[in-house]
ZATORFI-613545 format. One record per residue: z, x, y of N, C-alpha, C, O in turn. Coordinates in steps of 0.2 Angstrom, whole numbers, plus 5000, padded with zeros to 4 digits. Example, Ala and Ser with C-alpha at 12.3 -4.5 7.8 and 13.67 -1.06 7.14 Angstrom:
REM residues 2
503950664972503950624978503950664984504250714983/503550644989503650684995503950645000504050675006/
This chain:
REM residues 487
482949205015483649175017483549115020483249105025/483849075016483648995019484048995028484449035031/483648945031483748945039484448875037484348825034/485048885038485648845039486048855045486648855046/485548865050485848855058485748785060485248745059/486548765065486748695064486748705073486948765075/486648655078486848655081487248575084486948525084/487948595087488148515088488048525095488048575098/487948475098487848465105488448395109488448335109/488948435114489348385117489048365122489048405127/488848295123488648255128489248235133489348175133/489648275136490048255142489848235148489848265153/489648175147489448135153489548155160490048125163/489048185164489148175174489848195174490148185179/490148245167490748285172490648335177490148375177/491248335183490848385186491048435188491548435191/490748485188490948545188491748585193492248615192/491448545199491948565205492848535200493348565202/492848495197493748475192493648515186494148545184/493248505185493048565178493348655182493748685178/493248665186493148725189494048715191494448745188/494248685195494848665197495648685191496048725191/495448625186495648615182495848655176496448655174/495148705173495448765171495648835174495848875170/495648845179496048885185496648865185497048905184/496848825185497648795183497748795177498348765175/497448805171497748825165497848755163498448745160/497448705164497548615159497048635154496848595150/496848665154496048645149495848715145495348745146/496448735140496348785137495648795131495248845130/495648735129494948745124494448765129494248825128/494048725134493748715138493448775141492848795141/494248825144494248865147493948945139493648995140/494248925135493948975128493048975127492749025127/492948905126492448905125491848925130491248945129/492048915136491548965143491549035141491149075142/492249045138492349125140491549165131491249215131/491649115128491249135123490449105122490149115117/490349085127489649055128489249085134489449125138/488549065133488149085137488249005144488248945143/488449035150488648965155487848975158487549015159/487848895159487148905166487548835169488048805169/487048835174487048745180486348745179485848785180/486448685179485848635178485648605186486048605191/485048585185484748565191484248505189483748515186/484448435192484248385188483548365189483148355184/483348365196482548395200482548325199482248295194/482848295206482648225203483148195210483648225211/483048145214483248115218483248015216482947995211/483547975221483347925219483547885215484147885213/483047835211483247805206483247855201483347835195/483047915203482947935194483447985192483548015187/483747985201484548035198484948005195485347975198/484848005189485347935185485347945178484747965176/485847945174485947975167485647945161485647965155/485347885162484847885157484147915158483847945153/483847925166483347985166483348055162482948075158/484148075166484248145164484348165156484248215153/484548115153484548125145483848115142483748165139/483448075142482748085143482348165143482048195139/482548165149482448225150482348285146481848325144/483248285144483748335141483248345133483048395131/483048265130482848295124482148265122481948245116/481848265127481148265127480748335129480248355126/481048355135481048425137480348425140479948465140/480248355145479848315150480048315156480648295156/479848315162480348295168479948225168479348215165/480548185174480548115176479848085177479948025177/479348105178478848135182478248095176477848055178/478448135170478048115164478248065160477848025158/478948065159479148025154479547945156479747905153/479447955164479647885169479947845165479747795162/480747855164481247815161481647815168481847865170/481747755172482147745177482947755176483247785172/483147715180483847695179483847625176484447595175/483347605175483447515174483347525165483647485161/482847595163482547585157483247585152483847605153/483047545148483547535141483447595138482947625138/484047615134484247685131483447705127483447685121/482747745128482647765124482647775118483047825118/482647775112482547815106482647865105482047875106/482947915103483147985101482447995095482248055096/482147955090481647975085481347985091481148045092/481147965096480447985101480348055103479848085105/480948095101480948165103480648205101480548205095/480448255105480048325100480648345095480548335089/481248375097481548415096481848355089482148375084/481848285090481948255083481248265079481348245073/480848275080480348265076480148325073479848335068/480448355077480348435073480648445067480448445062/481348445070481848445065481548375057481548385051/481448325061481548285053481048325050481048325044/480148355054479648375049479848435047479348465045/480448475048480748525043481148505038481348545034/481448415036481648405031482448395033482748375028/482648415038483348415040483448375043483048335045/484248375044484748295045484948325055484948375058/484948245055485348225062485948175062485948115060/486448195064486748125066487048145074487148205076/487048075077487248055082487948015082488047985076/488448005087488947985087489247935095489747945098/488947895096488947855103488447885108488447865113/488247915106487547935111487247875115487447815113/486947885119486447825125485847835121485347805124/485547875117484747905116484647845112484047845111/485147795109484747775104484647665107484947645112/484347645103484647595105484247515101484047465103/484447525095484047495087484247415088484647395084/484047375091484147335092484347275087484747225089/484047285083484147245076484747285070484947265065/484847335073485347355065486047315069486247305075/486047295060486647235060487247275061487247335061/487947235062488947265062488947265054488747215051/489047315053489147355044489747385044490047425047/489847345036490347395033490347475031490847505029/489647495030489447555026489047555030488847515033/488747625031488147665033487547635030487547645024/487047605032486347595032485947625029485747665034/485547635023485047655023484447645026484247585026/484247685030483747695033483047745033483047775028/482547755035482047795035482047835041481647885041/482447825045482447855052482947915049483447905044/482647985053482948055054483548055054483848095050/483948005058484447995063484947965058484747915054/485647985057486047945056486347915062486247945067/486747855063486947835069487747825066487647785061/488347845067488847865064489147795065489347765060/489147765071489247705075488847645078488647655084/488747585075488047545075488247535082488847545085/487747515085487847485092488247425094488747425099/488147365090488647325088489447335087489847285088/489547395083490247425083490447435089490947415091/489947475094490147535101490147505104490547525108/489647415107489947395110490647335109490947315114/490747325103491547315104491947355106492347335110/491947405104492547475104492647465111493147455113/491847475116491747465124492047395127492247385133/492147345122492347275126493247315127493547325133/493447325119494247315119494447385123494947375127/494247435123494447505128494147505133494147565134/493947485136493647505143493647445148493847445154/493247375144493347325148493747305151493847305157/494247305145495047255145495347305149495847285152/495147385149495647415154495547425162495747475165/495147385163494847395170494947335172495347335176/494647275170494847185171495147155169495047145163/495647125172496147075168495747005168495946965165/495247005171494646945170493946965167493446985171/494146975160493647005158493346955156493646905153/492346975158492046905157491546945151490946915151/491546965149491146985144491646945137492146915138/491146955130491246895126491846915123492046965122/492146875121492746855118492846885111492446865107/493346945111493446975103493846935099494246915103/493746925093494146855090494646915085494446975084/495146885082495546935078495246975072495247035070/494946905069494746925061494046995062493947035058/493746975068493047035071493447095071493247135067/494047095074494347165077494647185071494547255070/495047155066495147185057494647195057494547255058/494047175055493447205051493347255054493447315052/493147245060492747325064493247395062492947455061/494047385061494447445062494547435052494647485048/494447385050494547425042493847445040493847465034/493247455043492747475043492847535044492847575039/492847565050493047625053493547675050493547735049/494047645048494747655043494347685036494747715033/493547665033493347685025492847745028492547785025/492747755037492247815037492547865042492247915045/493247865041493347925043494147925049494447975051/494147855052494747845057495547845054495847805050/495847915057496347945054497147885057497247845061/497447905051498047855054498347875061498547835065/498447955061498447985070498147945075498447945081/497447915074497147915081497347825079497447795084/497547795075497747725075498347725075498447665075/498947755075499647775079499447775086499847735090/498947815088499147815097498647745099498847725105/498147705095497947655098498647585099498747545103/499247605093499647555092500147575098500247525102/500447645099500847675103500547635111500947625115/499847635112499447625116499547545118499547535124/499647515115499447435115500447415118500747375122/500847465113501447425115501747465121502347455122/501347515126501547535130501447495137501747485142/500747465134500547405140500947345140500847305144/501447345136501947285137502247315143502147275148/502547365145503147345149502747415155503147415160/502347455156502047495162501447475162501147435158/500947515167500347505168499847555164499547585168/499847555160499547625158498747575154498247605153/498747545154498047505152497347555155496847565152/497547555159496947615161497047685157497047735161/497147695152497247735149496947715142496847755137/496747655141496347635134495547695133495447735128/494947685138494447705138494747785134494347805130/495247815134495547885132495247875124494947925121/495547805119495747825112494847815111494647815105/494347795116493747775110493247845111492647835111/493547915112493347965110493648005105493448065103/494347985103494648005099494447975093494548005088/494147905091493847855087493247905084493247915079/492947915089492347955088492048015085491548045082/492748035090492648115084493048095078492748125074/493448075076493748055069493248045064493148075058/492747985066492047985060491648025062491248035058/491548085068491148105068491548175064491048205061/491848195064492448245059492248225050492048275047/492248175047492248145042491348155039491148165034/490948145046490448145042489948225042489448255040/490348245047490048315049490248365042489848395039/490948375039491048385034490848405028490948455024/490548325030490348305021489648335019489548375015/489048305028488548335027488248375029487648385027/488548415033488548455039487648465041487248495038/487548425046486748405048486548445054486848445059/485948475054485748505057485848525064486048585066/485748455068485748445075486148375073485948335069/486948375077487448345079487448295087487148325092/487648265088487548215096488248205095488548175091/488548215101489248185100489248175109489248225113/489248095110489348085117490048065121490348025118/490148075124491048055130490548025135489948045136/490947955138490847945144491447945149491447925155/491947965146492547965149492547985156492847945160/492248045157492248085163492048045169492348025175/491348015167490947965170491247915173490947895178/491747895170491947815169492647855175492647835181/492947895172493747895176493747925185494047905190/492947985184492748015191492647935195492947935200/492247885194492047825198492747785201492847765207/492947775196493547735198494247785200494747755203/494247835200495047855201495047925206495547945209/494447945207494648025210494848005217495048045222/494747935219495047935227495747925227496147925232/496147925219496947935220497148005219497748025221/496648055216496848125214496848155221497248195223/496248125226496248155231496248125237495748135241/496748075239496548025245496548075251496548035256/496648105253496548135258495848115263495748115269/495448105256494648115257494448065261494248075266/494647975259494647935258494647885264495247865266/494047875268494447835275494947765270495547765269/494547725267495147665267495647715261495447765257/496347675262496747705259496947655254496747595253/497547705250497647665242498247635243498547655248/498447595240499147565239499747635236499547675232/500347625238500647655237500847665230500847725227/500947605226500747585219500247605215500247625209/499747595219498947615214499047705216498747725211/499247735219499347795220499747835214499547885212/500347795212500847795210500447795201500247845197/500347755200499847725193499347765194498947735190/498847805198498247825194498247895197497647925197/498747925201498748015203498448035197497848025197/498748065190498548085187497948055180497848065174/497648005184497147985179496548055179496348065173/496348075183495748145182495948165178495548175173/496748215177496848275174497048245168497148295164/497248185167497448155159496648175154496448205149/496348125160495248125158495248205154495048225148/495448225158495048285157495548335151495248385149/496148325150496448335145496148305140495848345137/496148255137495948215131495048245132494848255127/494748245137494148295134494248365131493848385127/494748425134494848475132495148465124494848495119/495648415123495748405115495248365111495348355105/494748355113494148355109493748395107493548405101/493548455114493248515112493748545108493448555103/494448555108494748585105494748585096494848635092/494448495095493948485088493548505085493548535080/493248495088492548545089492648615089492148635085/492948665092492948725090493248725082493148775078/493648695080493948695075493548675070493648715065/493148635069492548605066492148655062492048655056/491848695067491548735062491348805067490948805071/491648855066491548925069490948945070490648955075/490448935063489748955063489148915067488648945068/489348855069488848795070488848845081489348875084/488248825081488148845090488248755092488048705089/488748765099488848715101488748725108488948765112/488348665109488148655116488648595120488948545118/488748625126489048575132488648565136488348605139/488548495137487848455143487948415146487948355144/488148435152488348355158487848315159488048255159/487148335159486548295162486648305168486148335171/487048275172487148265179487948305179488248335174/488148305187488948305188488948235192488548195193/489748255194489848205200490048235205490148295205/490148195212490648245217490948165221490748115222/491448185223491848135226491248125232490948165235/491348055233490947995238491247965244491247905245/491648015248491747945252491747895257492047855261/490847935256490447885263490447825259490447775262/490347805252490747755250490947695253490847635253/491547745257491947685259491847635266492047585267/491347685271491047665277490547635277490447595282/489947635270489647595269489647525265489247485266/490147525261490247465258489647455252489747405248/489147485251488647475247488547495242488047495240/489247515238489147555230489847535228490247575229/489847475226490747445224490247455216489647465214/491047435213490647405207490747335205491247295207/490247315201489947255202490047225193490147265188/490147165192490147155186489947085185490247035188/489447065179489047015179489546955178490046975175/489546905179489746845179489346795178489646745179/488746795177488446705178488046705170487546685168/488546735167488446675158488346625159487746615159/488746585162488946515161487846475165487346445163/487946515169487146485174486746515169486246485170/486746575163486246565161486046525157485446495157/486746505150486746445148486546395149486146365145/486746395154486546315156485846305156485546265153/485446355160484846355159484446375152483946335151/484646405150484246415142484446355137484046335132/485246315139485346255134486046285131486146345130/486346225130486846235124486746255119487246255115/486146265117486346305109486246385110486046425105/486246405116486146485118486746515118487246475116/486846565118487346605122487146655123486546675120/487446685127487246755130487946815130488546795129/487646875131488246915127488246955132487646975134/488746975135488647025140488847085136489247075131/488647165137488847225134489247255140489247245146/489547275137489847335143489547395148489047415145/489647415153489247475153489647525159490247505160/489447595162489947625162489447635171489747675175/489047625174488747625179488747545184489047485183/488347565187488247455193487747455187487247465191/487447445182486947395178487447355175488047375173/487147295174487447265168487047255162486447265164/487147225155486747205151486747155148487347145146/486247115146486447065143486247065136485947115135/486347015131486047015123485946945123486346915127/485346925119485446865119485146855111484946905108/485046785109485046785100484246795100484046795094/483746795105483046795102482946845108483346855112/482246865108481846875112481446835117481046855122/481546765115481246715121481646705125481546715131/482446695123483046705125482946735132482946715138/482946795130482746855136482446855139482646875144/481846825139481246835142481346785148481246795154/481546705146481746655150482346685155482246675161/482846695153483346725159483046795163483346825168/482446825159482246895163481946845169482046865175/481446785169481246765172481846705177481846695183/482146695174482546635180483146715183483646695185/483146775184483646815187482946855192483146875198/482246875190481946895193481446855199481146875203/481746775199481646745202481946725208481746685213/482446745208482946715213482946785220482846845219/482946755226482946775232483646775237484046735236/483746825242483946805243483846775252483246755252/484146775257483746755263483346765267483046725271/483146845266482846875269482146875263481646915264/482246835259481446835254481646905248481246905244/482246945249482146995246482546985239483146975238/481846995233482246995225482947015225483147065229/483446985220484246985220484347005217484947025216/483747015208483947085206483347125203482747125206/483447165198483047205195483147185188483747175186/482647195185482547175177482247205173481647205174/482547225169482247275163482447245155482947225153/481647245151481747175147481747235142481547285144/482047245132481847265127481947235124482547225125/481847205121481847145115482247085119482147055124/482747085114483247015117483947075121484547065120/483647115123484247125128483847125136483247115137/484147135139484147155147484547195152485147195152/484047245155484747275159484447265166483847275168/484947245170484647255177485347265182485947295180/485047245189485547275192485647245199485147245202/486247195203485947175210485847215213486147265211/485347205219485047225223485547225229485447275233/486047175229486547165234487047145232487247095229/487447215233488047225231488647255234489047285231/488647235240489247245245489647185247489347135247/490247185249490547135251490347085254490347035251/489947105261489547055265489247005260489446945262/488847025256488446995251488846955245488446935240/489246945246489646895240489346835242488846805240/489746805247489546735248488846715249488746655249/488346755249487646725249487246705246487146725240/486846645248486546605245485846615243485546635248/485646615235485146645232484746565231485046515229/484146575232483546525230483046565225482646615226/483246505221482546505215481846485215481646425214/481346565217480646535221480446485218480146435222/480546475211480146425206480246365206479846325204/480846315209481246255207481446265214481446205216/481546315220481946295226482646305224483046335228/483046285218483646285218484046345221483746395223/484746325222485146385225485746405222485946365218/486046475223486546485219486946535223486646565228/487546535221487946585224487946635223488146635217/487846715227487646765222488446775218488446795212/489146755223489446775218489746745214490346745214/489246695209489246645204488846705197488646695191/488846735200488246795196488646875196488646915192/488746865202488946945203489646945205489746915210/490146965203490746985206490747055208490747095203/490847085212491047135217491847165219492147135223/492147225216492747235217492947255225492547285228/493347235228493647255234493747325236493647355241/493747345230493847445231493147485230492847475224/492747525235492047545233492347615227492947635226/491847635225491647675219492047735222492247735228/492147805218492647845223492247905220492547955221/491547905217491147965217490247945216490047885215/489848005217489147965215489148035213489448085213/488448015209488248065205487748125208487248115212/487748195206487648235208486848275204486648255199/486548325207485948355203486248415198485848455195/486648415199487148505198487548465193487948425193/487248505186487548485179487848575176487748635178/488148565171488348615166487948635161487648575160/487748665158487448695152487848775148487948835150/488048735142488448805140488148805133487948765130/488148885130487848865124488448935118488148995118/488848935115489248965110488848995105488848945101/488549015104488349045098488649105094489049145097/488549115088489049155085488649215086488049215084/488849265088488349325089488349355095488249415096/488449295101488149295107488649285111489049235110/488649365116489349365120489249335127488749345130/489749305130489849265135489649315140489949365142/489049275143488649275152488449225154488449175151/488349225161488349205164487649195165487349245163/487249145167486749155171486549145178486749085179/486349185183486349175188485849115193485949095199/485449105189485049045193485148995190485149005184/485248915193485048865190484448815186484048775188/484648825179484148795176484048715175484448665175/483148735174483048635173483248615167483248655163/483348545167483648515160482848525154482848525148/482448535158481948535153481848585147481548575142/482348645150482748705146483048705139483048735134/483348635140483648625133483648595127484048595123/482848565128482648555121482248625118482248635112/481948665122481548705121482148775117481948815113/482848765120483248805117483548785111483648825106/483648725110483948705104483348715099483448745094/482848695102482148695093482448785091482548815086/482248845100482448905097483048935092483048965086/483548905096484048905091484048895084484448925080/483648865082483548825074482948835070482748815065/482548905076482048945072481548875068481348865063/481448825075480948805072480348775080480448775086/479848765076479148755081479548725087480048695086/479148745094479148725099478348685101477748715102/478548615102478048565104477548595109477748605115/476848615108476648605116476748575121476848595127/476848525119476948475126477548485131477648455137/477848545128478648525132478548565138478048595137/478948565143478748585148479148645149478848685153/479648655147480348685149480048745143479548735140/480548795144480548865140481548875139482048865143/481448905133482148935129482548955134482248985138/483148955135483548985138483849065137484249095140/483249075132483249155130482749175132482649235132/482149145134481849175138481749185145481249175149/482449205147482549185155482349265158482249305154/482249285162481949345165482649405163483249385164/482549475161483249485162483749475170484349445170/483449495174483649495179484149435181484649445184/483949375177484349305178484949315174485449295176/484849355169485449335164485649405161485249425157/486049435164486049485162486049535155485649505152/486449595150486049595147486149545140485849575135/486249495140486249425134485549435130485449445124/484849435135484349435130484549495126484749475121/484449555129484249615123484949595118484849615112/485449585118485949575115485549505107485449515101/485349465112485049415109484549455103484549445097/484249495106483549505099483849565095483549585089/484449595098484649645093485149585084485449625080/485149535084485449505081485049475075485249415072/484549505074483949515073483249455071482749455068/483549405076483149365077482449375082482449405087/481849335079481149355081481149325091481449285094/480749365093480849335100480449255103479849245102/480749215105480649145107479949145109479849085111/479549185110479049185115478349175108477749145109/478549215103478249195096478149145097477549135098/478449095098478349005096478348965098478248905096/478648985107478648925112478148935115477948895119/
């Protein structure tokens, strides 16, 4: 009997349990709350402080099934590769398909803005180029959080092509009704902070379209939404919490931004159960979040957003440009048209100081992109004067860095989710908190294929009974061989 188990995996980003937990008790989140009742639930435990509590680590992690420890990807590191994985490696040398859909795992530097899917040699299909994702990110997310947005300018003829691109692989006239519905509503109320909503409905639409057609092994469909609306908005869901308080107005316009978030993720999952009964699907925070609002007394976690294009130009020459990408944490990113490009502004932002002699930022170079991050990012710190070791020159940091007035209104937490639906397998609970290193070793079992030596983590079926009540023996009466065979 041929092996045709499929698993999709929902990357719901750093949502966090305690609004999840809130939100379906109150009967908002009917898919959400289904899908728990029919899966095996765990909490995740990220085993990680510091810089490497952070969701590029934690994904890492997730599907290498390494702790931070071995496979030393920071918060600074650029997205990884998804082929680097055991759990992709396995799978492509069984001969089967992947695709991903806005994932962080990948990050192909050179695949060009395309009308058609790419042929390629890589395992991976990638649903959405990166070039596409981060336009989608300029016009949904940028545009709804700054009214001075300093990232690069979408021109009209760019934004037809991208959406009549999208429109031949799968973007339903429904989800481009509510982008239009969406655009003329910001005529005349505030609802603009409501854009980041339509670029997971974009997503699963192509990812709906091509799941269909090829139904691939191992699925990636990632949300940042959670990430994005927990940082900026839970100090309106709950000011109580909050020493500095909110505008009467800004209370009025974003009370219910959490439970919208988290509605428009529940009608995703709700896709997803509809998608395919047989496929096992996983739900993976990586991280949670929990409201922050010592925040507000330190001053030291605003969010911050790059501004010195223009200084880097100058110094690279007018025939440069530089591209800023969007992003959903304090890094920023840059692109630039070469790799000397990069290199030259990795070294003139690595070089600047600030009074105290202490570097002003951090720098993580991959090809011609960069991601880094100030060093000094609190209010205090705006007007200060950065000198460049090499030249003496001086600059204003906040000629480089803009800083918002309002600090951040959550930080990220070690305590993730792990759910896994499988068809066969009745909904428990497990009682201890598992490492992420669990879930590459569960998925290869799921798919009845080799588990890597290297990995460190073990099956989520092979948990002691005592953890998980009785699910294992239920598990092997289904008459699958026991995990211990092969991991």
């Amino acid at each position: 009997m041929p092996n045709d188990r499929r698993v999709i995996c929902l990357e719901l980003n750093e949502l966090s349990p305690e609004l999840l937990e809130l939100f379906m008790n109150e009967g908002e989140l009917p898919a959400l709350d289904r899908l728990r009742n029919q899966s095996i639930v765990a909490k995740t435990d990220a085993e990680a402080s510091g810089k490497w509590l952070h969701s590029t680590t934690q994904w890492h992690t997730i599907y290498s099934g390494l702790s931070h420890q071995v496979h030393q990807q920071d918060h600074l590191a650029l997205p990884p590769s998804l082929q680097a994985s055991p759990v992709v490696q396995s799978i492509a040398d069984s001969g089967k398909s992947i695709a991903q859909c806005g994932s962080c795992l990948d990050d192909d530097v050179d695949q060009p803005l395309h009308d058609e899917l790419c042929e390629s040699t890589s395992p991976i299909t990638q649903l959405i180029s990166n070039d596409e994702l981060e336009l989608l990110s300029r016009f949904f997310v940028q545009r709804a959080t700054d009214d001075r947005d300093h990232s690069t300018p979408i021109g009209a003829r760019e934004v037809l092509g991208l959406f009549s691109s999208l429109r031949k692989r799968g973007l339903t006239s429904q989800t481009a009704q509510r982008i239009l519905r969406q655009l003329f509503a910001e005529r005349t109320r505030s609802v603009r902070w409501k854009r980041p909503l339509l670029l997971d409905a974009i997503q699963c639409d192509l990812f709906e379209k091509h799941y269909t057609t090829h139904r691939p092994t191992l699925s990636v469909f990632r949300s940042q939404a959670a990430s994005h609306f927990q940082r900026r908005y839970w100090r309106y869901f709950q000011p109580e919490l909050f020493p500095i308080r909110a505008s009467a107005s800004d209370l009025l316009t974003f009370r219910t931004a959490l439970l919208e978030c988290y509605r428009s993720i529940d009608q995703t999952v709700e896709r997803f159960l509809r998608l395919d009964p047989q496929a096992t699907i996983m739900v993976i925070s990586g991280l949670g979040q929990r409201a922050f609002p010592e925040h507000d007394e330190t001053g030291s976690s605003r969010e911050s957003t790059f501004v010195g294009q223009g200084f880097l130009e100058r110094l690279l020459g007018s025939n440069h440009s530089v591209f800023s990408e969007p992003t959903f944490g304090p890094e920023f990113r840059l692109r630039f048209e070469n790799r000397e490009a990069a290199t030259a502004a990795a070294n003139a932002l690595e070089s600047l100081v600030d009074s105290e002699g202490h570097p002003a930022f951090e720098i993580r170079q991959h090809g011609n992109r960069l991601t880094g991050i100030a060093t000094r990012r609190s209010i205090a710190a705006k007007e200060e004067l950065l000198t460049d070791q090499r030249t003496q020159q001086t600059v204003l940091l906040s000629e480089l860095i803009r800083v918002e007035q309002n600090p951040l209104s959550s930080h990220v937490d070690s305590e993730g989710i792990f759910w896994v639906r499988q068809p066969g397998i009745r909904h428990r609970a497990v009682q201890q908190p598992i490492s992420l290193r669990q879930i590459a070793p569960t998925i290869l079992d799921i798919l009845d294929l080799p588990c890597p030596p290297e990995l460190q983590g073990t099956s989520l079926f092979e948990a002691p009974v005592e953890s998980v009540s009785p699910v294992r023996s239920h598990h092997l009466q289904t008459g699958r061989r026991p995990v211990s065979a092969k991991c």
